[in-house]
C-alpha positions in Angstrom: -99.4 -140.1 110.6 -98.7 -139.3 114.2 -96.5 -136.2 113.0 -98.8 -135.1 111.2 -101.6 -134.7 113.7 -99.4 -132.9 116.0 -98.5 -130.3 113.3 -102.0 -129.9 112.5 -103.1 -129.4 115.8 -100.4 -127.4 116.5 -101.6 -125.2 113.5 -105.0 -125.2 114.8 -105.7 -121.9 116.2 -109.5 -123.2 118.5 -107.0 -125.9 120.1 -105.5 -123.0 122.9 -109.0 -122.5 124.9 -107.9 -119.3 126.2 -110.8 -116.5 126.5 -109.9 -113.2 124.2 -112.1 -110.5 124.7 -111.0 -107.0 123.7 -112.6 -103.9 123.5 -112.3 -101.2 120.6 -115.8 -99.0 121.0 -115.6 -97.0 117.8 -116.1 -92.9 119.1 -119.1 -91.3 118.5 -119.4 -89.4 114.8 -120.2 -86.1 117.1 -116.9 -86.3 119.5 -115.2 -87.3 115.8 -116.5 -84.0 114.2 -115.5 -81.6 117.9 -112.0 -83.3 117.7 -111.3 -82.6 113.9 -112.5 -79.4 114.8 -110.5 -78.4 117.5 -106.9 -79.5 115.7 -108.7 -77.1 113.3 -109.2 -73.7 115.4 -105.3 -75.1 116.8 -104.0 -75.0 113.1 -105.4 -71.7 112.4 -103.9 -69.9 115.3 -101.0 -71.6 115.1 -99.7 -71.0 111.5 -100.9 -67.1 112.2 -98.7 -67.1 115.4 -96.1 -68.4 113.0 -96.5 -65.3 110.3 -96.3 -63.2 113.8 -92.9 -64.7 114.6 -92.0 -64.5 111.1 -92.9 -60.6 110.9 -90.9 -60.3 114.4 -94.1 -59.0 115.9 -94.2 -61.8 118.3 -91.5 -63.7 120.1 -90.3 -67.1 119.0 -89.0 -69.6 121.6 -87.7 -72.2 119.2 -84.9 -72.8 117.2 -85.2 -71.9 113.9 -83.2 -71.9 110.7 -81.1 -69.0 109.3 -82.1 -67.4 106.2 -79.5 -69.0 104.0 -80.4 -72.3 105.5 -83.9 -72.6 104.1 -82.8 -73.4 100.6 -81.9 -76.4 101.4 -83.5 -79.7 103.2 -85.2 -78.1 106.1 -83.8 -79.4 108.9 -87.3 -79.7 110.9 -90.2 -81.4 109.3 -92.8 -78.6 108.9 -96.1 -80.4 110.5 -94.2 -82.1 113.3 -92.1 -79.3 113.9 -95.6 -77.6 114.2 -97.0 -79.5 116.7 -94.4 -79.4 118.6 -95.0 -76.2 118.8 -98.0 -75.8 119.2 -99.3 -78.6 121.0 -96.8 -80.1 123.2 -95.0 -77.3 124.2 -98.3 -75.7 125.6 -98.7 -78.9 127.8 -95.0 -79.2 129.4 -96.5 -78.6 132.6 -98.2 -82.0 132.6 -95.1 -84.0 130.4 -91.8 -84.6 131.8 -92.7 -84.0 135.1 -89.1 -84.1 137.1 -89.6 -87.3 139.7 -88.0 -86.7 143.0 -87.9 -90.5 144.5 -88.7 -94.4 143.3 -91.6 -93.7 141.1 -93.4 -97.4 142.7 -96.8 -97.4 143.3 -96.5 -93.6 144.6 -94.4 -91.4 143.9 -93.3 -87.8 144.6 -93.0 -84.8 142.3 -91.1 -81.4 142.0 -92.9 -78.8 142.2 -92.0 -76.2 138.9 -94.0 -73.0 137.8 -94.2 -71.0 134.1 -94.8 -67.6 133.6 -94.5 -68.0 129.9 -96.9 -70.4 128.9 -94.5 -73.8 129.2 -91.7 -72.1 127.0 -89.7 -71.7 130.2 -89.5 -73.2 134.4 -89.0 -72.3 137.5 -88.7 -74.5 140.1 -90.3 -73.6 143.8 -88.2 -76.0 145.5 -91.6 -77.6 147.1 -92.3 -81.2 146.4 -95.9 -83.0 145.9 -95.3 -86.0 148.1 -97.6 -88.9 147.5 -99.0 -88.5 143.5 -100.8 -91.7 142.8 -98.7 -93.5 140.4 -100.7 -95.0 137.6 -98.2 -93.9 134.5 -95.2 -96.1 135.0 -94.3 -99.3 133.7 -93.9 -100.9 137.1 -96.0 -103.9 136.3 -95.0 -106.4 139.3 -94.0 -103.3 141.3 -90.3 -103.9 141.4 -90.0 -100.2 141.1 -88.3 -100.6 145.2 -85.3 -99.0 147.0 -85.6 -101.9 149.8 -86.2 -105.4 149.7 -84.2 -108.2 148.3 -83.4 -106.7 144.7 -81.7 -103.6 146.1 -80.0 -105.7 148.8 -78.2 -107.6 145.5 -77.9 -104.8 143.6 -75.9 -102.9 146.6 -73.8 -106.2 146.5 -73.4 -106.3 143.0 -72.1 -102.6 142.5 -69.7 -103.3 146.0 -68.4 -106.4 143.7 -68.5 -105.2 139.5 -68.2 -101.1 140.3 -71.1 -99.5 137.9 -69.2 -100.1 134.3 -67.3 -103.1 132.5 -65.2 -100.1 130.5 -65.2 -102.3 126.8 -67.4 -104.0 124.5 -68.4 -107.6 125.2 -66.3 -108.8 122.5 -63.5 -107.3 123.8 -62.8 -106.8 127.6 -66.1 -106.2 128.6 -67.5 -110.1 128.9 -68.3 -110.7 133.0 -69.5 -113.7 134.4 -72.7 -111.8 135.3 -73.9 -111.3 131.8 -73.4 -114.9 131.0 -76.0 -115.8 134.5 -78.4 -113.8 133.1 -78.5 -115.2 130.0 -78.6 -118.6 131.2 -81.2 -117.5 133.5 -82.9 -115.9 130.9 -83.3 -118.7 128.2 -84.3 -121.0 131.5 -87.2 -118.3 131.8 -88.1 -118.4 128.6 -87.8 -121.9 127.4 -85.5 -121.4 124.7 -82.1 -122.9 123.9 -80.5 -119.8 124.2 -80.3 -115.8 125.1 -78.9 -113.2 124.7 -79.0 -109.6 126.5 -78.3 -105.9 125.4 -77.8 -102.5 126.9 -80.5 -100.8 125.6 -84.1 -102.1 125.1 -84.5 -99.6 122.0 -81.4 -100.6 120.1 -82.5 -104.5 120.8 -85.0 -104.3 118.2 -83.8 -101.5 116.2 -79.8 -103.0 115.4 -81.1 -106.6 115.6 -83.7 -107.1 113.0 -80.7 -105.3 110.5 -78.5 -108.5 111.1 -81.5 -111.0 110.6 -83.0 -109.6 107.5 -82.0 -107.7 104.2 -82.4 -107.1 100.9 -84.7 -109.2 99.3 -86.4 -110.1 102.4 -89.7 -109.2 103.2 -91.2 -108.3 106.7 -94.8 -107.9 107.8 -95.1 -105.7 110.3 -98.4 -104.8 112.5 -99.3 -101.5 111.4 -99.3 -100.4 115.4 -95.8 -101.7 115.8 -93.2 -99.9 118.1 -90.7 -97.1 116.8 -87.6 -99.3 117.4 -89.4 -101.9 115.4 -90.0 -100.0 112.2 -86.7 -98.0 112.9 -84.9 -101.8 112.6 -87.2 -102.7 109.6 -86.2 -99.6 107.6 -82.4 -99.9 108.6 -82.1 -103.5 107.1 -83.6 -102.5 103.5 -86.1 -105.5 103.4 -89.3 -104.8 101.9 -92.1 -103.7 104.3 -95.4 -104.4 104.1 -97.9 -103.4 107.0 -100.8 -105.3 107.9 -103.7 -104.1 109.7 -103.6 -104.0 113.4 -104.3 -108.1 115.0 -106.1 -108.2 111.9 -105.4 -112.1 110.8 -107.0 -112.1 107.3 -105.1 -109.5 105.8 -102.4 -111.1 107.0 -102.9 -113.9 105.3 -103.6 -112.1 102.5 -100.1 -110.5 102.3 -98.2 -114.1 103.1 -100.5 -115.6 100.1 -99.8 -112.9 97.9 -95.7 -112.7 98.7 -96.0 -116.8 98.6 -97.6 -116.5 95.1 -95.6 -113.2 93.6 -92.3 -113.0 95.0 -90.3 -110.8 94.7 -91.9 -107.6 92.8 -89.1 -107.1 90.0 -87.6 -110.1 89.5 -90.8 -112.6 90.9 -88.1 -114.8 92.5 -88.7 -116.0 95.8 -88.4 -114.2 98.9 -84.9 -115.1 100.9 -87.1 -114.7 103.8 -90.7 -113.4 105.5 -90.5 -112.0 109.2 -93.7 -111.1 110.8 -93.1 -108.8 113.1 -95.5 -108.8 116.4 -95.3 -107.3 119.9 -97.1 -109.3 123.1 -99.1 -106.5 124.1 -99.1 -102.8 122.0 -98.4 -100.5 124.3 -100.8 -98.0 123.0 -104.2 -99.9 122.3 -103.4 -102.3 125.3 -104.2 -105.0 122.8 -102.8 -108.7 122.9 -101.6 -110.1 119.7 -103.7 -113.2 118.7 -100.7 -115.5 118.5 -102.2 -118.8 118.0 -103.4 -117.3 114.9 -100.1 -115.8 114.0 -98.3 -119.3 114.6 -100.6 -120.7 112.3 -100.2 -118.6 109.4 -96.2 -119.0 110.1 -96.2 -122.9 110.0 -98.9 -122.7 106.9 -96.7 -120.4 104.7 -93.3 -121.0 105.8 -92.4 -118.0 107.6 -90.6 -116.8 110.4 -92.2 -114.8 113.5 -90.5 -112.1 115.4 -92.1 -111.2 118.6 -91.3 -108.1 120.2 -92.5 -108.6 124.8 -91.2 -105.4 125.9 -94.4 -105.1 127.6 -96.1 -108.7 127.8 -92.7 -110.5 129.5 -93.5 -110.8 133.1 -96.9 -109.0 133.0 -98.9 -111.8 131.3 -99.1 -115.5 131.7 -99.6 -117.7 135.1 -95.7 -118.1 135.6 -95.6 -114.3 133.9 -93.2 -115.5 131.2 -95.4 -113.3 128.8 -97.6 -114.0 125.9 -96.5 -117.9 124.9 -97.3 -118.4 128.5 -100.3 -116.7 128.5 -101.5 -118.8 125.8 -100.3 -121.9 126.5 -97.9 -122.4 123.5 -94.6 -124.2 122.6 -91.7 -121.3 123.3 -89.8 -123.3 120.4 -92.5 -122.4 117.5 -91.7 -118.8 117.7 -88.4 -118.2 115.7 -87.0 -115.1 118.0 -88.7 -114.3 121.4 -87.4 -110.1 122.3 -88.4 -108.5 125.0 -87.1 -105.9 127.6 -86.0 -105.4 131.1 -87.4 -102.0 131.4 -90.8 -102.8 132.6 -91.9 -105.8 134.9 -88.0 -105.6 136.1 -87.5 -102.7 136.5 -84.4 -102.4 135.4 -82.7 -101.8 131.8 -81.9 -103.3 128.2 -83.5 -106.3 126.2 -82.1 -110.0 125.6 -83.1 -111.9 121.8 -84.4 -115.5 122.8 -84.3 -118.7 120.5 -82.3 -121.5 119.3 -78.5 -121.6 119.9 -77.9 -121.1 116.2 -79.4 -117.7 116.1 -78.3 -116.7 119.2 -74.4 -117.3 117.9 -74.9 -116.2 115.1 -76.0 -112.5 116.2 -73.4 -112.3 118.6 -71.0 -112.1 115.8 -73.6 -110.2 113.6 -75.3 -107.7 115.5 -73.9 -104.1 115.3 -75.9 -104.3 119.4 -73.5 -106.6 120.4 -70.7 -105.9 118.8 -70.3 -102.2 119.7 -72.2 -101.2 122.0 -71.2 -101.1 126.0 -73.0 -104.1 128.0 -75.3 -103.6 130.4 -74.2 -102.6 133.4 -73.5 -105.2 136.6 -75.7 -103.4 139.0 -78.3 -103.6 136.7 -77.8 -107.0 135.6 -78.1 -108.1 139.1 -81.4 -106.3 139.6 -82.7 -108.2 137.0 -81.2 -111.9 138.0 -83.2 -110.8 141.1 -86.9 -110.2 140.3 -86.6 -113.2 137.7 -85.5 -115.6 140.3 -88.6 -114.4 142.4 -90.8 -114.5 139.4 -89.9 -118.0 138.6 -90.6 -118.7 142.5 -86.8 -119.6 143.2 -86.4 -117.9 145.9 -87.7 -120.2 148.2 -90.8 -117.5 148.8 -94.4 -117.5 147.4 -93.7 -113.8 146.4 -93.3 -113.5 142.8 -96.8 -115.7 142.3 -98.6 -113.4 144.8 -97.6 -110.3 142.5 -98.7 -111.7 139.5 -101.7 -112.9 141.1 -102.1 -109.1 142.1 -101.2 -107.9 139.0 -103.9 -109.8 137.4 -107.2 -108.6 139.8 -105.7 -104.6 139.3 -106.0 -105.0 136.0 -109.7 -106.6 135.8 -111.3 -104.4 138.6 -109.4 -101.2 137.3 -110.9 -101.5 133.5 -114.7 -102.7 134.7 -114.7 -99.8 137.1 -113.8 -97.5 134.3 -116.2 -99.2 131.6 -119.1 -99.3 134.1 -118.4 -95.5 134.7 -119.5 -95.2 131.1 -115.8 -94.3 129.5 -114.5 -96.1 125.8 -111.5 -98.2 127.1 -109.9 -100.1 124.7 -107.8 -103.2 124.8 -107.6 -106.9 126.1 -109.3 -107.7 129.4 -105.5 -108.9 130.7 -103.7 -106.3 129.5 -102.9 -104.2 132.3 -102.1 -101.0 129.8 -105.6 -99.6 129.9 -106.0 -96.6 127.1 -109.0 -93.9 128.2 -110.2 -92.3 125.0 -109.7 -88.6 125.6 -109.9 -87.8 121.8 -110.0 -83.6 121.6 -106.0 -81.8 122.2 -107.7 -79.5 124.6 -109.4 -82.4 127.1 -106.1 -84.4 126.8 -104.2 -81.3 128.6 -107.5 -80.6 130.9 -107.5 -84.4 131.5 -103.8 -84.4 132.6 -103.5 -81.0 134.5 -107.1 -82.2 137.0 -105.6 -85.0 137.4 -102.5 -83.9 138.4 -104.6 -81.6 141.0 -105.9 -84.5 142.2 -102.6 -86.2 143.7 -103.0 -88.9 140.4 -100.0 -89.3 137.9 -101.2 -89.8 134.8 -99.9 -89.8 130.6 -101.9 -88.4 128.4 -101.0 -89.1 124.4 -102.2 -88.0 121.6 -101.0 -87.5 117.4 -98.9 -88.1 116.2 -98.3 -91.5 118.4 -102.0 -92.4 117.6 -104.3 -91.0 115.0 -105.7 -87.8 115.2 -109.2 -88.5 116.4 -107.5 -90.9 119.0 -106.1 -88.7 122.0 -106.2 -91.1 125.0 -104.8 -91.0 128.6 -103.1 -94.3 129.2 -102.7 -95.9 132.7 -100.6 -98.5 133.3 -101.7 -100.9 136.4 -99.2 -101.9 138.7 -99.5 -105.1 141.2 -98.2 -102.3 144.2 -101.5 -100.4 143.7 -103.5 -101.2 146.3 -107.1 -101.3 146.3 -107.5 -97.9 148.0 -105.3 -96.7 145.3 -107.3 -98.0 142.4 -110.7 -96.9 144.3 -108.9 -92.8 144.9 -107.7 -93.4 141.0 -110.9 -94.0 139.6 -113.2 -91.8 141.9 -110.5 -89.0 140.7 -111.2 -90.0 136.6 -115.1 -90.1 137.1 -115.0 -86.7 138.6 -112.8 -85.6 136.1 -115.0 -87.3 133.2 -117.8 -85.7 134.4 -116.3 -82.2 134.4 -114.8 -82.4 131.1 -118.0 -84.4 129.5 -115.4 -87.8 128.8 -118.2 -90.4 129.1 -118.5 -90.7 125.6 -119.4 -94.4 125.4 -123.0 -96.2 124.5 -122.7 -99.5 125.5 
């Protein structure tokens, strides 16, 4: 009777008392209409600069394909390839900006000039020193070239060189991958861990060797690229539910519960949901509690993917579980990545020892690619340990103490100043609603004027109406940062008429 109280509780979504408040303002009909418009006028002029190319009347830049190629499968698809084009390439001068230093809380920036509208550079040699840094993933501001992490890494590299030379399975195996992973499972509460090279290739040659044919696997319609690259390579079934949206996901678990298979109606082998902490586009934190409850309820398993929750939510910053208050052990495989709050590189799988075993002998990850390297496994043994408070200092709590005001006085200033932010109150990725191609390059290149480093993103990564600049809020901003940062957006709002919100 007992047992079964727990699991009820356990599936009871109003027993974690944690506040979720998020934030999707829909965009007014008449910024809709302008925006549709403008990719208009942009598709107009842009196909008739192609028939110019094409009639040699105007120069092309870009590759394109011989004569006696176009019979075949193009090797470009035609829309992408067009805004590529046509959109992106105009607005080089505000992506890929080369970095000249630790991009921390500041950072500095190489100067580079066109003279043919982005197609080409030239660089002056002068360097913008001090750029506000508010587009890097530098969550607990580990981003450092001093300071205990570097002086372990500089030991580290004296000690392992920058390579093991070999695949883990083979000659490549140090004892400073296996401290990690202990120190990561420890960090996690999980049995077990395991780490990667490669943060991408974590989720993408993982979920291959955990599902299959004749699986099925929900998947949040806002999920990463290396998470629906990894779905589509293991040749599972894929059905998308809509975005933290808990009913239709229940909807698709009843009706694959029900149904099966499609063909034969057997049984499915297995159901993944697929999940990330926080999407790194809407700022939005997935509703877990929920999600844990519709996994208990219909027998499924949960994938969550923390490449950007793991050390920037939750009081001990051990990412969404922590920031909820749940059981590590209820979700089936805990992935995340180093790149982030660590500062460093790769992704480690979390869970029980069984699955952790059994992809080390499994996963085309571990078997072939090269580990991570020592320096960088150090790095991130360091900022863990200070996380988790075991280096005998008070430092990693007073960052993610930090962390957390940034990100709640950074999004009120900015919805008080009358912009549509979306997103979770704690998420410290904090999308601006931009909406039209041409503000989204205006928005970038002011700011940029301003001494303020920001990324501006817009289709296809969201949907077309849905340009956005996204900030991502560091615990190294100080509060004279945050106060130049948003002075510099309301000035900038103001001059490009962004304040499109009616709340």
């Amino acid at each position: 009777m007992e047992d079964a109280q727990n699991e009820n509780d356990a599936c009871n979504p109003s027993r974690h008392k944690k506040p979720f408040t998020e934030s999707f303002e829909e965009t007014p009909l008449l910024v809709v209409a302008l925006t549709y418009l403008g990719y208009f006028i942009l598709t107009v002029f842009g196909y008739l600069r192609d028939i110019l190319q094409r009639w040699d009347i105007e120069k092309c830049h870009v590759p394109r394909e011989r004569d006696e190629q176009k019979d075949f499968v193009p090797l470009y698809k035609d829309f992408d390839s067009f805004l590529f084009r046509n959109l992106y390439m105009r607005c080089r001068d505000i992506w890929n900006q080369p970095v000249c230093g630790v991009p921390g809380a500041t950072l500095d920036l190489l100067e580079r000039v066109s003279h043919d509208n982005n197609w080409t550079f030239q660089h002056t040699g002068k360097v913008i020193k001090g750029v506000i840094n508010m587009g890097s993933y530098n969550y607990l501001g580990f981003a450092e070239n001093t300071g205990p992490c570097a002086e372990a890494v500089i030991e580290a590299t004296r000690k392992y060189g920058v390579g093991a030379g070999s695949t883990r399975s083979e000659m490549g195996n140090l004892d400073i991958h296996e401290d990690l992973e202990r120190l990561v499972a420890r960090f996690l509460g999980v049995e077990s861990a395991m780490v990667f090279g490669m943060g991408f290739a974590t989720n993408s040659m993982n979920i291959p060797a955990l599902a299959g044919k004749g699986c099925l696997i929900l998947s949040d319609q806002l999920s990463h690229a290396s998470l629906v690259l990894g779905a589509r390579l293991s040749g599972s079934t894929i059905r998308v539910f809509k975005h933290n949206n808990m009913q239709h996901l229940e909807e698709l678990l009843r009706d694959a519960v029900v149904h099966g298979q499609p063909e034969s109606r057997e049984p499915w082998r297995k159901i993944l949901i697929v999940v990330e902490g926080i999407y790194s586009m809407e700022g939005s934190i997935v509703r877990l509690p929920e999600v844990l409850a519709l996994k208990k309820r219909y027998k499924a398993y949960v994938y969550l993917d923390e490449a950007h929750s793991i050390g920037a939510l939750g009081p001990k910053g051990r990412g969404v579980v922590d920031y909820f208050g749940l059981d590590p052990g209820d979700v089936d495989v805990m992935m995340g990545t180093f790149t982030k709050s660590f500062n460093a590189l790769g992704g480690y799988i979390g869970g029980k020892t069984e699955l952790v075993d059994y992809l080390r002998s499994h996963s085309h990850s571990a078997l072939y690619a090269a580990p991570m390297s020592p320096p960088v496994a150090q790095q991130i043994i360091a900022s863990m340990t200070i996380i988790m408070g075991e280096d005998g200092t008070a430092l990693g709590a007073d960052r993610l103490r930090q962390l957390s005001e940034n990100t709640a006085y950074f999004r009120a200033v900015l919805c008080s100043m009358g912009f549509i932010v979306h997103g979770n109150t704690d998420s410290p990725v904090v999308p601006l609603m931009l909406c039209m191609p041409a503000k989204m390059a205006a928005f970038g290149r002011e700011m940029q004027a301003r001494n303020i480093g920001t990324v501006v993103v817009g289709s296809p990564a969201t949907p077309v109406t849905e340009g956005r600049a996204r900030f991502c809020v560091s615990a190294a901003h100080t509060r004279e940062m945050l106060d130049r940062a948003l002075e510099a957006v309301s000035e900038v709002g103001d001059l490009l008429q962004l304040k499109f919100s009616r709340r």
